[in-house]
N, C-alpha and C positions, 0 to 999 in steps of 0.2 A: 250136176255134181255140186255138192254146198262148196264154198270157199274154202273154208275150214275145217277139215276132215280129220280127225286124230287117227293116230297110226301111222304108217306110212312109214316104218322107223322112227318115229320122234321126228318129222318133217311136217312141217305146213307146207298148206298146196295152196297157191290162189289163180287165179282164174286165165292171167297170162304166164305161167310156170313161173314164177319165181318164188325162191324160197327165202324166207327172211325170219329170223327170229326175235319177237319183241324182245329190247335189251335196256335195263336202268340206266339210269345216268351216271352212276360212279363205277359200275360193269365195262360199259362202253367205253369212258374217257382212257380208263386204263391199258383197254384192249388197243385202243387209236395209238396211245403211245407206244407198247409194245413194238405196232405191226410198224410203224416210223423207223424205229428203233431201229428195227430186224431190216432192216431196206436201205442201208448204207453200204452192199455193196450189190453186185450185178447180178447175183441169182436169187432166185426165189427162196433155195434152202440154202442154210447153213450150217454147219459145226459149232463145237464149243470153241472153237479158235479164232472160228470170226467174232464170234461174241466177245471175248475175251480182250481180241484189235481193238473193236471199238469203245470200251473202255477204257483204258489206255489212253486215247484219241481223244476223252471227253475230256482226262482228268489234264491233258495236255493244254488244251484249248484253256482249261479254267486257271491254269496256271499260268498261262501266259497272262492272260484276262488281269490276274493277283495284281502280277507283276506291273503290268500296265496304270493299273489303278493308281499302285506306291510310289510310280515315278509321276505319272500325274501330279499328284501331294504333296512329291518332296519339292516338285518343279515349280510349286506356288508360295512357296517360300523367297524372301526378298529380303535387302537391307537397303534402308533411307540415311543416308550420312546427315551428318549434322550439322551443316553449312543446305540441307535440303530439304524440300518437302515433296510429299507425292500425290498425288491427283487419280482420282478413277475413273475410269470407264465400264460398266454395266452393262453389256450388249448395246455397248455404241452410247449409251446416257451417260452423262457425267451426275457423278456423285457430288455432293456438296461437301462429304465430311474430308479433310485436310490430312495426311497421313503427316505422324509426325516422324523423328528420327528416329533407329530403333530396325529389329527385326520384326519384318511385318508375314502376313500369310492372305493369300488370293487363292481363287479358283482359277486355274488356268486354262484357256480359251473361253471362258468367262466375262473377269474381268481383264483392263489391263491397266499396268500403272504409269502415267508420265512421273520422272522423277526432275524437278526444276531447282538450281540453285538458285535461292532467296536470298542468301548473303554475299555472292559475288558481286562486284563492278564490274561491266561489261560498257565497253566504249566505243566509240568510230569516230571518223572524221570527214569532213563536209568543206569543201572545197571549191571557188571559182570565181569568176572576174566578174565583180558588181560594180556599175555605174551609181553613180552618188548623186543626188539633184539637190543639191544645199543651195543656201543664199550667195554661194562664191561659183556656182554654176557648175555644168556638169564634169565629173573627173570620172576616171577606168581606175580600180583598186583590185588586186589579187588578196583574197583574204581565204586563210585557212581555219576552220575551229574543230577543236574535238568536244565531244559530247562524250559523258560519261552518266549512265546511268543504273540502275538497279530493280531487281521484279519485288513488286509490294504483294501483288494478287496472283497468286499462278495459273488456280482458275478462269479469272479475266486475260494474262498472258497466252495461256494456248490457245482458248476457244472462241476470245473475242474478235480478235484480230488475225488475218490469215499469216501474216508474214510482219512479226512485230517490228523486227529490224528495220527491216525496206519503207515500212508507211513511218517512223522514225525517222530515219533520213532522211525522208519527203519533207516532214514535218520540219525538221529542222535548218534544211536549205530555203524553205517557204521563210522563217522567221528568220534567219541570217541575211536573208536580201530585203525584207522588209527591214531591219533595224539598219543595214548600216547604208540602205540605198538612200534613207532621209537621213543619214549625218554628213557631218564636214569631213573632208580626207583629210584634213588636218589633225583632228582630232581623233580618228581614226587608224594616223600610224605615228603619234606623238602621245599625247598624255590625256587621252581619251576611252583608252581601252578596258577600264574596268567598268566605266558607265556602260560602255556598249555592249560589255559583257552580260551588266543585270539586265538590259532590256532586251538581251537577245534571251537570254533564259527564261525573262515573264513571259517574253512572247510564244517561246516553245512551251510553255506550261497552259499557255492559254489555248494553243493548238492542241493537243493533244489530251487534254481534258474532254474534249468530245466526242472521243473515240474511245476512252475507257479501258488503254492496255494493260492496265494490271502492273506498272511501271513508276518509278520515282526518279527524277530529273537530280542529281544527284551534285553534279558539278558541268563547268562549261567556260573553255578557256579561247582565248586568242592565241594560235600556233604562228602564224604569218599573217602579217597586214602592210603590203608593200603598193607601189606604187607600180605602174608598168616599168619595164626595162630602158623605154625610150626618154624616162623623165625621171628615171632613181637617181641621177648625181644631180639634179636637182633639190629632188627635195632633200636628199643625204646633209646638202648643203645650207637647207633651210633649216634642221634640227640643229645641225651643228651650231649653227648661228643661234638659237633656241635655247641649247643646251648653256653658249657661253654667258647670254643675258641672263638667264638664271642665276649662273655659276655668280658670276658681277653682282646684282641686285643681291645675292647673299650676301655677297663681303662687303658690299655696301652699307647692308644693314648690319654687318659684327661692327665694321670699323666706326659704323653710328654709336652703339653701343659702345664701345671704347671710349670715344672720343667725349660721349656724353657720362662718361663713369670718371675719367680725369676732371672732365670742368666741373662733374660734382664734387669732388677731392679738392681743385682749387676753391672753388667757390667755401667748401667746407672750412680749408686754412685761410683764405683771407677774415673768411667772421671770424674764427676766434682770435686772425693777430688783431682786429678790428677791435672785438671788445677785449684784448689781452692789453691795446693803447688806449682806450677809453678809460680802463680799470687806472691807468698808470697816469695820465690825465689829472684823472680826478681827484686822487691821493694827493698828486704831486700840488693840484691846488689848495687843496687843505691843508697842502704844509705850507705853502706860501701865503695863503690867510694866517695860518698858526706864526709864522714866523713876523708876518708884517704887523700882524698884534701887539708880539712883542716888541716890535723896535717903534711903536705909535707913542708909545710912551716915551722914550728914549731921543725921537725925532721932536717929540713940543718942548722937551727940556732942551735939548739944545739941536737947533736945526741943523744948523751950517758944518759944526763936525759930525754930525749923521748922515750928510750928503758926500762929503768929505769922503769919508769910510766905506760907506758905499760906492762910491766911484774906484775909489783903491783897489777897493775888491772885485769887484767887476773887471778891470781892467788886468787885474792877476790869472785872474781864469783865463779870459781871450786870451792876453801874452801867452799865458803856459801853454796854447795849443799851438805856438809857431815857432819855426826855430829860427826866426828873423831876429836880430839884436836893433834895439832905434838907439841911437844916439844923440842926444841934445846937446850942442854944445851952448857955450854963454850968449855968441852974438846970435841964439835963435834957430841956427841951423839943424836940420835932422838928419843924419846919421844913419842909416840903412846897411846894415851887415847883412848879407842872404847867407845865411850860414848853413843852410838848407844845400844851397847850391851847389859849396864850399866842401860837405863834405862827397858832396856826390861825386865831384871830379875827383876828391881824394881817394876815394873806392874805385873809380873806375882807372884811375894812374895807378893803385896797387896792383887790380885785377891783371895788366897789360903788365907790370915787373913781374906780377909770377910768371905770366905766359914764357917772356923772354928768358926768364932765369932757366925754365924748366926746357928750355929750347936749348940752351946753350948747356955744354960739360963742367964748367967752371964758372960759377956763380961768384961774384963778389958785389953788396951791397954796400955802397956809398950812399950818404945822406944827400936828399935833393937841396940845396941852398934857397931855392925855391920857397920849398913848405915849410922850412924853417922860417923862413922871413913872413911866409903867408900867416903862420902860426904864430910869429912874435906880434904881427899886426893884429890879430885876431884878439891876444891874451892883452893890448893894448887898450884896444877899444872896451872890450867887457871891461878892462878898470875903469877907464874914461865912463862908459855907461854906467858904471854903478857908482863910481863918484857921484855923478851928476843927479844919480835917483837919490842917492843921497841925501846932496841939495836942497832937491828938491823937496824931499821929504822933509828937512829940517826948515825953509822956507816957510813948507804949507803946518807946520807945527808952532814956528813961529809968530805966522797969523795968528792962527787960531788961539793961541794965547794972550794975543794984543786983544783980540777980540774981549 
């Protein structure tokens, strides 16, 4: 029997019974779907009703599918504040480009976004008991510092470093014991602490430069820098005493200042009474040149009454500065009134009558007989004295015209 025999019904026969009919490619694929199709549920036949289920069922599925998609989309939607930036990740890659502030969009399960604040300060503090080895030998100090810093690179902040904070800390306890374990304790918890502050900062800068956190050293302070417990009223005792020499050595140098701004003041009034008496000097000798000038003339005409005269006159000025009376009498004797003295007791005998007067209810003033008599004596003598100058004056005028 040939393989292929027509007829048969429109059946091919081939050699082990089976029947097959060659089918196109676009025949076939259609048929395959169909027969899928048709086999969603457990029997071979169906109804218009199952067909109808599974439609239904598809358009179900694809709606859900919709839905899935839209929340996918909306779900890749994000905001970066403005004090931030945001960093990607690409199936675990990091991206290089820098998201800026703003409403952004991702694919989600994708990529994903770290979101790092850039403009915050973020700080801690580093604390412990370092031993000092200076030229004054070794001391125990508690010292506290806080560290404040900020993210430059956020990039370099997440992916460089596993735990930026912690190797930070490390850093910064590494430099705090190296800076202040070679300084003085003196300096240290006295008037030291801004020094040690920039050299504990370089030194944190220089650490941490090596490791490339993506971070800025921002500021770094001295919190506590004490002394142990067993030796604080110690050294309490040595600042204070610190504190007072300062305090001293200032007012030492105002009261320098002072003292050197008055002797400038005097030094300044004595020059000018200095040249104010040179000036007066000097005048005053020109007038006694100008004056002896004129009596040069006066003294070649005639000498004897020009000495005369001058003597007179000289002896008028002295007299008039004393309030002593001289008296010459004829046989030579000098005559000394202190009339200086004279009136002093008489002032001081008044001042003691007021007292009494003003002590007593009934004042009555009688004349001392006393000062009466002191007084006629007195008014005695000035005639006797001026007689006698008299005299003398008519004597020494009398020469002078013998002459």
């Amino acid at each position: 029997m040939a393989w292929n025999q027509p007829g048969n019904n429109g059946q091919d026969n081939d050699p082990w019974g089976n029947n097959k009919k060659p089918s196109n490619s676009t025949g076939g694929i259609f048929n395959q779907l169909k027969d899928l199709f048709k086999k969603g549920s457990s029997g071979n036949n169906r109804g218009p009703s199952d067909i109808k289920l599974s439609m239904n069922s598809s358009k179900i599925i694809l709606a859900v599918i919709v839905v899935l998609i839209l929340i996918w989309a909306v779900s890749g939607f994000y905001t970066i504040k403005q004090n931030q930036r945001g960093v990607i990740t690409r199936f675990g890659q990091v991206q290089p480009e820098i998201i800026q502030p703003g409403l952004n969009w991702n694919p989600s399960f994708i990529d994903k976004v770290y979101k790092v604040d850039t403009q915050g300060t973020y700080n801690f503090n580093v604390h412990g008991d370092i031993i000092t080895t200076s030229e004054k030998g070794e001391n125990l100090v508690f010292v506290e510092m806080n560290v404040q810093y900020r993210i430059s690179d956020p990039v370099k902040y997440l992916f460089n470093v596993t735990n930026v904070e912690d190797s930070l800390r490390q850093a910064a306890d590494s430099a705090l014991r190296t800076s202040v374990g070679s300084s003085n304790i003196d300096a240290i918890i006295s008037d030291g602490r801004s020094d040690l502050e920039d050299s504990t900062k370089d030194e944190l800068i220089n650490v941490i430069s090596h490791y490339d956190m993506g971070i800025t050293i921002v500021d770094l302070n001295f919190q506590v820098a004490r002394p142990p417990v067993e030796v604080q009223d110690a050294y309490a005792d040595a600042i204070r005493a610190q504190n007072d020499s300062e305090r001293e050595i200032k007012q030492a140098k105002a009261d320098k200042v002072q003292l050197v701004q008055q002797a400038e003041g005097r030094s300044a009034t004595i020059l000018a009474d200095a040249n104010a008496y040179k000036v007066k000097v000097e005048l005053e000798a020109i007038g006694d040149v100008a004056r002896f000038e004129k009596l040069l003339p006066q003294y070649k005409a005639a000498p004897e009454i020009t000495k005369d005269r001058l003597y007179i006159e000289t002896m008028e000025k002295i007299l008039a500065k004393t309030q002593k009376v001289i008296v010459n009498d004829k046989s030579g004797n000098l005559l000394v009134l202190p009339l200086e003295q004279l009136l002093k007791n008489k002032n001081e005998q008044s001042s003691e009558s007021i007292t009494a007067n003003s002590d007593s209810d009934y004042n009555i003033n009688l004349p001392n007989p006393l000062d009466a008599e002191s007084a006629q004596q007195n008014s005695i003598d000035v005639q006797n004295h001026s007689s006698t100058t008299n005299n003398n004056s008519n004597n020494r005028t009398r020469r002078t015209m013998g002459r």
